[in-house]
N, CA, C and O atoms as a GROMACS GRO file, in nm:
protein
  508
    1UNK      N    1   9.266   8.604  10.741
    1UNK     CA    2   9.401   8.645  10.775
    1UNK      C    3   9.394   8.738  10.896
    1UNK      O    4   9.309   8.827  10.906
    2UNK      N    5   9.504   8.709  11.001
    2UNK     CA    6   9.481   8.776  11.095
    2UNK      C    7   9.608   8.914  11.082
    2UNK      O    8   9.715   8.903  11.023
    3UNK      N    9   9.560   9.032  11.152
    3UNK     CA   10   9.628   9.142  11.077
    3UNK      C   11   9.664   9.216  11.229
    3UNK      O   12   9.562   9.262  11.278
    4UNK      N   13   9.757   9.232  11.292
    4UNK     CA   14   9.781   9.340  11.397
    4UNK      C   15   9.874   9.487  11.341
    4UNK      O   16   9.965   9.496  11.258
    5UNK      N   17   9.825   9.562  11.402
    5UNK     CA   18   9.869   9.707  11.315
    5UNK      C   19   9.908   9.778  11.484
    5UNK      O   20   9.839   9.817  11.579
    6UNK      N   21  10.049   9.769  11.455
    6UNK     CA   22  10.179   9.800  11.588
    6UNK      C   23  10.133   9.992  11.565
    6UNK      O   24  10.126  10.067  11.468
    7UNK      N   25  10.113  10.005  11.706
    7UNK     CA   26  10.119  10.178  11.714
    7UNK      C   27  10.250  10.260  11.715
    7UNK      O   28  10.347  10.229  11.785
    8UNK      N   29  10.249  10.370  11.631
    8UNK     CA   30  10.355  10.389  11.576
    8UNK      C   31  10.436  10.502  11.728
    8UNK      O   32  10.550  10.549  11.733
    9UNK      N   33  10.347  10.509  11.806
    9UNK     CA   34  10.411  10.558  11.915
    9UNK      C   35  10.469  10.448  11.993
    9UNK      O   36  10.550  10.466  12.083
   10UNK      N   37  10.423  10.328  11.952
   10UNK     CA   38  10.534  10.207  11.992
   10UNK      C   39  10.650  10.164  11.899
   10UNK      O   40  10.703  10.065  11.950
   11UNK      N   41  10.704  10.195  11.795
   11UNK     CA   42  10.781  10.148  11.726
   11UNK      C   43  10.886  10.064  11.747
   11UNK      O   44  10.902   9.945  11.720
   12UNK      N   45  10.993  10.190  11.827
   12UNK     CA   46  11.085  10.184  11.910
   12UNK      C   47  11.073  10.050  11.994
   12UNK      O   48  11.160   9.964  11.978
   13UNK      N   49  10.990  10.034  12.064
   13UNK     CA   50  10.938   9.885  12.137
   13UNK      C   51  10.926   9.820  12.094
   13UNK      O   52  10.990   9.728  12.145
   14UNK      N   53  10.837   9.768  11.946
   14UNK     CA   54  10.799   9.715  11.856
   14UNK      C   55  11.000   9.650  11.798
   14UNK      O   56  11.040   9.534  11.812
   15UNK      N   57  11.042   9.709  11.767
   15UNK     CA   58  11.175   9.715  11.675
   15UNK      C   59  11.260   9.587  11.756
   15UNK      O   60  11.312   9.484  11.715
   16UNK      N   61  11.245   9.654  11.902
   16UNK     CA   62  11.352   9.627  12.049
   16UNK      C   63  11.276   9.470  12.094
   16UNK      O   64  11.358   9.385  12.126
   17UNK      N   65  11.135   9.428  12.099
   17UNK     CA   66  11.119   9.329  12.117
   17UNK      C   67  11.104   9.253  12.032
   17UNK      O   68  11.084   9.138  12.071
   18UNK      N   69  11.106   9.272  11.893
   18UNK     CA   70  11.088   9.160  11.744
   18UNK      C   71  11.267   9.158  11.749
   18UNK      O   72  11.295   9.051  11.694
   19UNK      N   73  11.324   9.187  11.766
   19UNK     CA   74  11.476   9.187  11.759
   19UNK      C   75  11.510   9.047  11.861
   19UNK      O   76  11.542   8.934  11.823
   20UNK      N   77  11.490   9.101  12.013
   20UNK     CA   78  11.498   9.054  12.117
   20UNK      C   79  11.420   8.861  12.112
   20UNK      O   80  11.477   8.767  12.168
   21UNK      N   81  11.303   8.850  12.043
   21UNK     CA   82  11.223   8.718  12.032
   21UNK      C   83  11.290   8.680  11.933
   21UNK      O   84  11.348   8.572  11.934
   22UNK      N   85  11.291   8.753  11.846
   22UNK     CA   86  11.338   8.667  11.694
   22UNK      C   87  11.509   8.705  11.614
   22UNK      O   88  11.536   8.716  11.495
   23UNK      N   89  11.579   8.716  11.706
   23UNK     CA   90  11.729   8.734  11.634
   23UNK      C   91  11.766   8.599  11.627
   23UNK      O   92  11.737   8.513  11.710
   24UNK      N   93  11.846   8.581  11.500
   24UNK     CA   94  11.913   8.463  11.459
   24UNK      C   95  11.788   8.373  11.405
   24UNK      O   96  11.796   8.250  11.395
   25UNK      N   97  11.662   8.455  11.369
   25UNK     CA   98  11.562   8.364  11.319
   25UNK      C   99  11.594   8.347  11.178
   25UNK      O  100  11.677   8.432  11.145
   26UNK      N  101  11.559   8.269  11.082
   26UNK     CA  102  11.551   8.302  10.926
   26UNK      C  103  11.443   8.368  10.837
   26UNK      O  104  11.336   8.312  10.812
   27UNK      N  105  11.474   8.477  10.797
   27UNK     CA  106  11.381   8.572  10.754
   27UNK      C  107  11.422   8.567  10.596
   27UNK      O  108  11.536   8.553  10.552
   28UNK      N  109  11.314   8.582  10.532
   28UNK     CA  110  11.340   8.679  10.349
   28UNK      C  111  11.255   8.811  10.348
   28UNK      O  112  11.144   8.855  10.377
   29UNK      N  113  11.356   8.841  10.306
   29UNK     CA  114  11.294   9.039  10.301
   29UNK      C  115  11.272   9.002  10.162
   29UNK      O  116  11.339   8.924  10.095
   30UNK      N  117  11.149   9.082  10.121
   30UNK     CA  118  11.094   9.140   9.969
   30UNK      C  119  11.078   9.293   9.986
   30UNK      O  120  11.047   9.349  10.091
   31UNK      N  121  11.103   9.353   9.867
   31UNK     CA  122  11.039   9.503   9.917
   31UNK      C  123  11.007   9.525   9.725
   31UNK      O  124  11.072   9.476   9.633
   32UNK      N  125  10.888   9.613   9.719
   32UNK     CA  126  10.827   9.632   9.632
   32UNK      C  127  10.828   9.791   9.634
   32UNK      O  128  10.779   9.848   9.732
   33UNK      N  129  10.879   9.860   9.536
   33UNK     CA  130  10.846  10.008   9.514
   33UNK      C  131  10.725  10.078   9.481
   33UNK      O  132  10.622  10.033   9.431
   34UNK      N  133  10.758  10.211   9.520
   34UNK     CA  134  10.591  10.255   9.466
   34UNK      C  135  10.518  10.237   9.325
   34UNK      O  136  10.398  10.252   9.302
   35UNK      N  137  10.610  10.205   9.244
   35UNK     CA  138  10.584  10.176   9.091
   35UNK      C  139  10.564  10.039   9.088
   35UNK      O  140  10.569   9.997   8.972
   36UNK      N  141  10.547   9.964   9.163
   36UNK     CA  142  10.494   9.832   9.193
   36UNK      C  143  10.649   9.740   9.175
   36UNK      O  144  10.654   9.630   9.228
   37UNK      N  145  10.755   9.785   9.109
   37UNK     CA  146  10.839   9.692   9.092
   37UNK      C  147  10.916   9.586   9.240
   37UNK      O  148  10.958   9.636   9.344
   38UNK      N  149  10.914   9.481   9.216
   38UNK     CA  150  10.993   9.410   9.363
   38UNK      C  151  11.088   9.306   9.333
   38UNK      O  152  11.114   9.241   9.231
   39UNK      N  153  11.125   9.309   9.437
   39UNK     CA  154  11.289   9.255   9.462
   39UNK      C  155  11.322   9.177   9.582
   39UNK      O  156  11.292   9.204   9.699
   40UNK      N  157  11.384   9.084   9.540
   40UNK     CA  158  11.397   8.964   9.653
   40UNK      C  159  11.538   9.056   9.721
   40UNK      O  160  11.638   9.066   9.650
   41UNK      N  161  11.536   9.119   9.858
   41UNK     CA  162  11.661   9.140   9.952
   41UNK      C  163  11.714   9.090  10.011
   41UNK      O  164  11.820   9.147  10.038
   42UNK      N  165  11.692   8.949  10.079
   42UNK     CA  166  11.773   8.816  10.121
   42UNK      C  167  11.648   8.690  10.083
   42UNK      O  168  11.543   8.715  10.024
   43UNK      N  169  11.676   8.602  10.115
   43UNK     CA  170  11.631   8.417  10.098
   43UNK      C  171  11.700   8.369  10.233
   43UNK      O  172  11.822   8.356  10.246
   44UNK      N  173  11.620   8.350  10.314
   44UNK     CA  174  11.646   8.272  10.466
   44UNK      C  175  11.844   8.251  10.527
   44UNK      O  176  11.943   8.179  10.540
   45UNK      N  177  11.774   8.394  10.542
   45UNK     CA  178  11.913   8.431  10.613
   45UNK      C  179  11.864   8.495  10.765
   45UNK      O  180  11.757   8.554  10.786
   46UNK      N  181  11.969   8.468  10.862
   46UNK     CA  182  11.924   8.542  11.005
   46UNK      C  183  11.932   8.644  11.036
   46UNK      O  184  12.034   8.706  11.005
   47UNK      N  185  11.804   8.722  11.126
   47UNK     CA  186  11.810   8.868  11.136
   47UNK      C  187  11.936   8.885  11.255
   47UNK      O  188  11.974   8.830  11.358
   48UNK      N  189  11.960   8.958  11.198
   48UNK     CA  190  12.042   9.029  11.322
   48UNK      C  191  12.031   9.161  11.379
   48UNK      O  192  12.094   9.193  11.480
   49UNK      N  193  11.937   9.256  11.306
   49UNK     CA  194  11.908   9.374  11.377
   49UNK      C  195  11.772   9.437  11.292
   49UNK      O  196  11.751   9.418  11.172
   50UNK      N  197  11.687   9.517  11.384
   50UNK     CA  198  11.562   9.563  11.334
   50UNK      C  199  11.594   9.696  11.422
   50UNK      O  200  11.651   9.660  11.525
   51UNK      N  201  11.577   9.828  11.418
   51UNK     CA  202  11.597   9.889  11.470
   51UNK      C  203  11.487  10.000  11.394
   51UNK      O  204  11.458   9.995  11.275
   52UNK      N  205  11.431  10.109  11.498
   52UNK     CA  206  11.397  10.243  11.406
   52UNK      C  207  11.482  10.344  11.437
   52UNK      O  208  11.530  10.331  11.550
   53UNK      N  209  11.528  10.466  11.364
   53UNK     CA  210  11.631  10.579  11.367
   53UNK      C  211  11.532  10.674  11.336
   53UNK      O  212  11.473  10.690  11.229
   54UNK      N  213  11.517  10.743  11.459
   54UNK     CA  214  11.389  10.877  11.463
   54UNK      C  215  11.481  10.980  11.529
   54UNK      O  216  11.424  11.067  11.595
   55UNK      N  217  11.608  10.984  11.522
   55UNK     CA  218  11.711  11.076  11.629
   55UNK      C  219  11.821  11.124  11.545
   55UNK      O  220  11.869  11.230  11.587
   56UNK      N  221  11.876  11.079  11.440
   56UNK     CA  222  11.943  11.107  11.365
   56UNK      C  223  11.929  11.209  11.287
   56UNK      O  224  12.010  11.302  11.286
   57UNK      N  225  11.821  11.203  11.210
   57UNK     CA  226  11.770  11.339  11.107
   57UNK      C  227  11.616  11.374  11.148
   57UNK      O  228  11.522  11.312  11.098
   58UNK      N  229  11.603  11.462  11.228
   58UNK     CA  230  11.467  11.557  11.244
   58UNK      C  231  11.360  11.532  11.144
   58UNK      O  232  11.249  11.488  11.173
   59UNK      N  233  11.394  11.558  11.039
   59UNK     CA  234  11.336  11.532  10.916
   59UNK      C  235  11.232  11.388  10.857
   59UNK      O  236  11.119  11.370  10.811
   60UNK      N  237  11.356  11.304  10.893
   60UNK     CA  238  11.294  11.139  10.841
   60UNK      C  239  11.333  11.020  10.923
   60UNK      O  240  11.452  11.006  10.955
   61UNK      N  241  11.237  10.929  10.961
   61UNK     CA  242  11.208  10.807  11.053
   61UNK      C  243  11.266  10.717  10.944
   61UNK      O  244  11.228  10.733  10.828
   62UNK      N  245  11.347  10.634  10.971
   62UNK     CA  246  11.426  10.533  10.903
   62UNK      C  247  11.416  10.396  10.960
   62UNK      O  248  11.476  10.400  11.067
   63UNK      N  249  11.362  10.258  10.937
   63UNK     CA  250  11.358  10.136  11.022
   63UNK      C  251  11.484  10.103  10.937
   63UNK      O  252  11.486  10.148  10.823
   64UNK      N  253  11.575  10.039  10.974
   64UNK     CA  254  11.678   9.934  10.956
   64UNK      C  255  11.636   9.799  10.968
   64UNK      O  256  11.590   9.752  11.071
   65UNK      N  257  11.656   9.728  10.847
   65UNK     CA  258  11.680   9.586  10.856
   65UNK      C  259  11.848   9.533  10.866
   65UNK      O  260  11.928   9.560  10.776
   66UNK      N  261  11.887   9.452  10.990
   66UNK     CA  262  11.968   9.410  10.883
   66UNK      C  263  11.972   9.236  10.922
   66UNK      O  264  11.952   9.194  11.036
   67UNK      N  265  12.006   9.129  10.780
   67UNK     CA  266  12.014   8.991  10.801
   67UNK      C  267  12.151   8.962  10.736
   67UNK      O  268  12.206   9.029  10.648
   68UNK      N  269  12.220   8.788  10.828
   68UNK     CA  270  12.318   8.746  10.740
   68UNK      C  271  12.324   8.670  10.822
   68UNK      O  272  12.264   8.673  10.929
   69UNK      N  273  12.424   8.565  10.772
   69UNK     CA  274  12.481   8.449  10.853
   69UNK      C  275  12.630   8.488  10.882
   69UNK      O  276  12.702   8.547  10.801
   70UNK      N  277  12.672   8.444  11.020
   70UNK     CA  278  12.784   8.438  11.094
   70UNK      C  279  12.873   8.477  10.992
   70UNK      O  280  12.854   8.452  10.873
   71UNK      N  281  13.008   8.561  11.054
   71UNK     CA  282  13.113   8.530  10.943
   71UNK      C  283  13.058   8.598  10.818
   71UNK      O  284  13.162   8.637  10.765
   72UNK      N  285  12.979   8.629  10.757
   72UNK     CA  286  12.929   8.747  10.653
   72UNK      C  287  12.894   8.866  10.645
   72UNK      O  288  12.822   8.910  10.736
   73UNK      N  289  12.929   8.948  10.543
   73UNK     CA  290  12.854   9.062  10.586
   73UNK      C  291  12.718   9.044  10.573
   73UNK      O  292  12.650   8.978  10.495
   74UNK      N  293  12.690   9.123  10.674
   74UNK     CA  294  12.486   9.143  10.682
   74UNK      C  295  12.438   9.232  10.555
   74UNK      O  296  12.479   9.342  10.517
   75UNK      N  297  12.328   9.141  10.499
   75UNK     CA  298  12.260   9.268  10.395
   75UNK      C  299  12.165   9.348  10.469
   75UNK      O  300  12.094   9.310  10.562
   76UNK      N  301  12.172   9.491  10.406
   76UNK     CA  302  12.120   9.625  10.511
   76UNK      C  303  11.994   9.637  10.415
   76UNK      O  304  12.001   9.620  10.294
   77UNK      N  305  11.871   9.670  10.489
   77UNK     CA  306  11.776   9.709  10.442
   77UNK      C  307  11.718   9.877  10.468
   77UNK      O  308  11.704   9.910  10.586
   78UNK      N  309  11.693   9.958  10.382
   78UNK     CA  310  11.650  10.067  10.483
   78UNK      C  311  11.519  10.098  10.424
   78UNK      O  312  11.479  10.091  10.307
   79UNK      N  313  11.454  10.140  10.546
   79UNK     CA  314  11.280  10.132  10.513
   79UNK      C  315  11.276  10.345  10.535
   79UNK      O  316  11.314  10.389  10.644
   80UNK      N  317  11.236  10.430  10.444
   80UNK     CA  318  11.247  10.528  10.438
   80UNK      C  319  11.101  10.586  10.480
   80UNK      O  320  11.016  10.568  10.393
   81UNK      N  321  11.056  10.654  10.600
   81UNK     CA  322  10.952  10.682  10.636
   81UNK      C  323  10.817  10.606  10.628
   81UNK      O  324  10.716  10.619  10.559
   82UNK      N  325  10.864  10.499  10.748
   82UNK     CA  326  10.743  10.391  10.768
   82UNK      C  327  10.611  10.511  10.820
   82UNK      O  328  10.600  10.618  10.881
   83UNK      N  329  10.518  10.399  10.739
   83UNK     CA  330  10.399  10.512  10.774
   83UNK      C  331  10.300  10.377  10.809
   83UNK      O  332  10.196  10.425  10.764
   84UNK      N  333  10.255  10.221  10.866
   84UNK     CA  334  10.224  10.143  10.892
   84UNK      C  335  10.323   9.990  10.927
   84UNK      O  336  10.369   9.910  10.847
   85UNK      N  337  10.329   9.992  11.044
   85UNK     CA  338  10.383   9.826  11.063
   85UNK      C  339  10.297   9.774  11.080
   85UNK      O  340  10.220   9.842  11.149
   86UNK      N  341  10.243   9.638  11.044
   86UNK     CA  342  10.183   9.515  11.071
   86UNK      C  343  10.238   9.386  11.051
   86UNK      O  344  10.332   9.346  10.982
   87UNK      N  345  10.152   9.325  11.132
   87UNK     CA  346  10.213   9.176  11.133
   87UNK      C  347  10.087   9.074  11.088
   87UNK      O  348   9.978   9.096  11.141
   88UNK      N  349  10.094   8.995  11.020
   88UNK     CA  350   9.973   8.881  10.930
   88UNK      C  351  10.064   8.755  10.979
   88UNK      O  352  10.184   8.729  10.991
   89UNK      N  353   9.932   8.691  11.002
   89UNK     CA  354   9.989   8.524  10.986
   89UNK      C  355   9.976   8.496  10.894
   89UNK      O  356  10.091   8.473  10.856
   90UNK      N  357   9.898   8.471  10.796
   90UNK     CA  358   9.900   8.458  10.613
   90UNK      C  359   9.856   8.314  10.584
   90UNK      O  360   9.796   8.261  10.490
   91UNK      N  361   9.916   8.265  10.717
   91UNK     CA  362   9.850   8.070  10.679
   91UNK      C  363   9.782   8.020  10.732
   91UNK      O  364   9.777   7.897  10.723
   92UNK      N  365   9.683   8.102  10.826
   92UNK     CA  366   9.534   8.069  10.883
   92UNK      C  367   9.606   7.968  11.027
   92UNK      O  368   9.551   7.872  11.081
   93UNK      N  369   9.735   8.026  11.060
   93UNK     CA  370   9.763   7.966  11.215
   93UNK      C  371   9.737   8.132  11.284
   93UNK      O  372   9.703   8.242  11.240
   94UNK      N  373   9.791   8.053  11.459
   94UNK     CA  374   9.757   8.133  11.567
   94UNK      C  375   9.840   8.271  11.569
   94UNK      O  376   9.817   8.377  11.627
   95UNK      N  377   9.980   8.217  11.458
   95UNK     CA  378  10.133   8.291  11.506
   95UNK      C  379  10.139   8.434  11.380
   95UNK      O  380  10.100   8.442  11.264
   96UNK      N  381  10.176   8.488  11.430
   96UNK     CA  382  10.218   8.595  11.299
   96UNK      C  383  10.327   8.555  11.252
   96UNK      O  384  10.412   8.518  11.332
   97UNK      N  385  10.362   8.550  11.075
   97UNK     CA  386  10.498   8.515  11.018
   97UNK      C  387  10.552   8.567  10.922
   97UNK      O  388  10.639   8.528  10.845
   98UNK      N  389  10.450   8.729  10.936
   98UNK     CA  390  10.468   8.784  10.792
   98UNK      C  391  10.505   8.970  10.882
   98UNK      O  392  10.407   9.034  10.919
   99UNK      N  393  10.603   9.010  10.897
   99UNK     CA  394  10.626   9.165  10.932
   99UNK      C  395  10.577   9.243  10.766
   99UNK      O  396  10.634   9.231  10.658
  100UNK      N  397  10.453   9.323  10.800
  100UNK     CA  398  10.477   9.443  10.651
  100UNK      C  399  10.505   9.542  10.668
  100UNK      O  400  10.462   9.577  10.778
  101UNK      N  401  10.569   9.635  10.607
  101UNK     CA  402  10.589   9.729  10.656
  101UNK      C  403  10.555   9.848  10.544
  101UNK      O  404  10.607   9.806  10.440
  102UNK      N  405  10.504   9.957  10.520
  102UNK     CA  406  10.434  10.010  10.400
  102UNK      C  407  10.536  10.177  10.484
  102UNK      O  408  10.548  10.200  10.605
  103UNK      N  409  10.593  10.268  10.361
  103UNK     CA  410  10.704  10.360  10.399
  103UNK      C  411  10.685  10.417  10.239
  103UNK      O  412  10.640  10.368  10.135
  104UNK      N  413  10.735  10.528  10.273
  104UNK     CA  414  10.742  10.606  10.156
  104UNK      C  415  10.794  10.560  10.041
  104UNK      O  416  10.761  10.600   9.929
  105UNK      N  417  10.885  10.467  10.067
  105UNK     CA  418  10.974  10.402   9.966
  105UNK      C  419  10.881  10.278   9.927
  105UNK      O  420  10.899  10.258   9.807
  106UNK      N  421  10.833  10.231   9.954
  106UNK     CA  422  10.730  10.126   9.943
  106UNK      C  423  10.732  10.015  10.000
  106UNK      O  424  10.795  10.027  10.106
  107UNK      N  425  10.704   9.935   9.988
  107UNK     CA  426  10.606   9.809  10.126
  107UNK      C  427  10.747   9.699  10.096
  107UNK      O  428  10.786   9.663   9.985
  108UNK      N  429  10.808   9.658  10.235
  108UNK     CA  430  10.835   9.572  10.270
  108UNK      C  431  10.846   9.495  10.344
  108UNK      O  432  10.887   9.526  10.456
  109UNK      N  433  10.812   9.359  10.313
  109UNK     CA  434  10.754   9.220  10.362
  109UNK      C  435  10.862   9.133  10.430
  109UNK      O  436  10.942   9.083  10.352
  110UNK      N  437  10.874   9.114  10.525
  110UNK     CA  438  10.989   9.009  10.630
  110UNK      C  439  10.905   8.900  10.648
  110UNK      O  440  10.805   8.923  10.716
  111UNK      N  441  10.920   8.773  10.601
  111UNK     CA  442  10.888   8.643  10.622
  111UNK      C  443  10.947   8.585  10.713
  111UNK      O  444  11.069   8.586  10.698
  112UNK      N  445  10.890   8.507  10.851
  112UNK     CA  446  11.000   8.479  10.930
  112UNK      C  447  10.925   8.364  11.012
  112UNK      O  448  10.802   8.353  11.017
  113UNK      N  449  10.992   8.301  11.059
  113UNK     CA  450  10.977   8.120  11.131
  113UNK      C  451  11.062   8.116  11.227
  113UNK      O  452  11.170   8.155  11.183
  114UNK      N  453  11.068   8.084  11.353
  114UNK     CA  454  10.884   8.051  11.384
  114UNK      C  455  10.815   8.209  11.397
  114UNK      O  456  10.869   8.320  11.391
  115UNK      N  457  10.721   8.183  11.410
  115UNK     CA  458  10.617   8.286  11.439
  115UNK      C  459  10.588   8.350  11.544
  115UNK      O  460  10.633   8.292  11.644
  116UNK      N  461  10.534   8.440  11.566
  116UNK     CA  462  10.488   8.516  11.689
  116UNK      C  463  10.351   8.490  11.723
  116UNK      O  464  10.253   8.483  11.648
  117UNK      N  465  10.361   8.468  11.906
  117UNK     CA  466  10.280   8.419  11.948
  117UNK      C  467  10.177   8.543  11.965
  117UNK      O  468  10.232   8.625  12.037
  118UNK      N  469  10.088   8.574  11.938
  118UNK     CA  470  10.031   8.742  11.969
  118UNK      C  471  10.013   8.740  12.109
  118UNK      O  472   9.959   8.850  12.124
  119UNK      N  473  10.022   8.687  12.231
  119UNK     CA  474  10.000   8.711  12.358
  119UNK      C  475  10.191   8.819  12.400
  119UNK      O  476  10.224   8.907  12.478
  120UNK      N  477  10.268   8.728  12.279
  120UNK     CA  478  10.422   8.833  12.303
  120UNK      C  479  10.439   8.985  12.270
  120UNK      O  480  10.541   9.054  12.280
  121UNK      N  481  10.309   9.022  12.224
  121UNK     CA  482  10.316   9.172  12.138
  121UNK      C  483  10.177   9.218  12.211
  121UNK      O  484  10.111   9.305  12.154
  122UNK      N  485  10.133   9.170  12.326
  122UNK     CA  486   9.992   9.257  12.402
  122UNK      C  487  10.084   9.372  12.394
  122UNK      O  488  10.207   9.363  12.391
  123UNK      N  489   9.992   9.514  12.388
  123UNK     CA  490  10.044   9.620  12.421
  123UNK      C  491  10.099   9.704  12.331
  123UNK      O  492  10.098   9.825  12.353
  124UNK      N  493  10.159   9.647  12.207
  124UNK     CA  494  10.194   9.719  12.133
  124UNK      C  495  10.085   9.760  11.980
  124UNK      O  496  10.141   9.826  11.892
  125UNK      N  497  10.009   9.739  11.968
  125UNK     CA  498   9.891   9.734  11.859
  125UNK      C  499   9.813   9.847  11.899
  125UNK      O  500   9.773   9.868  12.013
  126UNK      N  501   9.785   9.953  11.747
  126UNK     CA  502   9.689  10.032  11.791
  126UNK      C  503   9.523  10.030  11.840
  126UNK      O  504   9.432   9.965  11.790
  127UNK      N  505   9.520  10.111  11.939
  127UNK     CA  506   9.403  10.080  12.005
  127UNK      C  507   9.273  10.101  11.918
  127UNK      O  508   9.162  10.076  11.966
   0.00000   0.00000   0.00000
């Protein structure tokens, strides 16, 4: 499995170009708590926004998910003090198709098609 681990002094970039390549892609969010419990948050619905909020409260770094189809409301995801983004391909191709994201609140997983080419994310991976 191939594993890239986004530097968190890139986030912001990270957020702005997975948005920018992959909006209107079909994604399923899972997110699993620290007590191991998990929960399906959408089933192949399109992203429409990935964002991080590091300006709002001094205090705590917040990533935003949010997905839906046209004409619906979007389901909101909020990731509460990401402390690792990575990206896995998971099915032994070239592309990444798996966003994880591991946060105080606990790890959640964005499944998404098509995939990322890793030559689109040079630059953002810690060194």
């Amino acid at each position: 499995m191939m594993t890239m681990e986004v530097s968190a002094k890139k986030w912001n970039q990270f957020c702005a170009t997975f948005q920018q390549l992959r909006r209107g892609t079909m994604i399923s969010i899972e997110h699993t708590r620290p007590d191991g419990a998990s929960e399906s948050i959408a089933r192949d619905v399109a992203l429409v926004r990935i964002s991080l909020d590091d300006q709002s409260n001094p205090c705590s770094t917040n990533l935003h998910i949010e997905a839906g189809l046209p004409g619906e409301t979007p389901v909101c995801h909020k990731v509460i003090e990401p402390i690792h983004v990575r990206l896995k391909n998971g099915d032994g191709s070239e592309r990444y198709h798996r966003l994880e994201i591991t946060a105080e609140n606990g790890t959640t997983t964005i499944v998404f098609h098509p995939g990322l080419n890793p030559e689109m994310l040079k630059g953002l991976e810690t060194s």
